[in-house]
C-alpha positions in Angstrom: 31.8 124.0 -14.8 31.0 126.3 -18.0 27.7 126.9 -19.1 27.0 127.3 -22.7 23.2 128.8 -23.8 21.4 127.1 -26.7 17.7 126.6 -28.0 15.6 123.3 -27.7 12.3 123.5 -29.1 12.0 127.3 -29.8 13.5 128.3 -26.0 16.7 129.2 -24.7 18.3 127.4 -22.1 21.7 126.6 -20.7 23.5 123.7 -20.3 27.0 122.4 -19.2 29.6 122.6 -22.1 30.7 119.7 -23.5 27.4 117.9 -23.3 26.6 115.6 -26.2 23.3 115.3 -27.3 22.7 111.9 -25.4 23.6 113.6 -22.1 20.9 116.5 -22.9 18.7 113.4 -23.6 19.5 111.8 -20.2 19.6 115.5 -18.4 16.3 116.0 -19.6 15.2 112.6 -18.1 14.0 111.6 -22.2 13.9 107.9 -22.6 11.6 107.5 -25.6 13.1 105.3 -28.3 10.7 107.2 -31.2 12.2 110.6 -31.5 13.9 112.4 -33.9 16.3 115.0 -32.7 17.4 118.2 -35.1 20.5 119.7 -34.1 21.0 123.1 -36.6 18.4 121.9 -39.4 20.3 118.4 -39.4 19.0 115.0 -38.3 21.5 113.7 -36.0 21.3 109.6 -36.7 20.8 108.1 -33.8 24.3 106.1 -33.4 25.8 109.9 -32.9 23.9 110.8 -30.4 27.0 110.3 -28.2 29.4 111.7 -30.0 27.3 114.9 -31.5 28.5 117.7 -28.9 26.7 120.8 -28.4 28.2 124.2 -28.6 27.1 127.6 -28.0 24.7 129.0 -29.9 23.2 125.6 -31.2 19.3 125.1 -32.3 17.9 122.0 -31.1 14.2 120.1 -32.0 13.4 117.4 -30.2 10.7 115.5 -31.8 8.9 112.5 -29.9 6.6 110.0 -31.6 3.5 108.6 -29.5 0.8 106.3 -31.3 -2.7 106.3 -30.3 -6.3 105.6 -31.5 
C-alpha cells in the first residue's frame, strides 16, 4: 500500500494513504477521550475524526489533556 509523509507534533513521519484521522488515532494506539487534534491550524470536531482524511504534506498536533493535583 502507498505511503504518504506528514508531521504530527513537530516530526515527520509516514503513514498509509487514505488514513483518516481516527485510524492515525488507533495506529498510534491513542485512546484518551480529552484531546484535541489540529489538522493544518484547524480543530477537527471530534464527530470528523472518521471522515477527516489525511493527505500528503499535512501538519498534525495532537493535544492530550491529563488532570492532576
Amino acid at each position: 500500500m502507498k505511503t504518504i509523509k506528514i508531521t504530527v507534533n513537530g516530526g515527520e513521519t509516514e503513514i498509509q494513504d487514505g488514513l483518516t484521522i481516527k485510524g492515525l488515532l488507533d495506529s498510534m494506539e491513542i485512546k484518551s477521550k480529552m484531546l484535541v487534534v489540529e489538522k493544518n491550524l484547524e480543530i477537527i470536531n471530534k464527530q470528523d475524526y472518521e471522515s477527516s482524511r489525511i493527505s500528503e504534506g499535512d501538519r498534525l498536533e495532537i493535544v492530550s489533556f491529563c488532570g492532576g493535583g
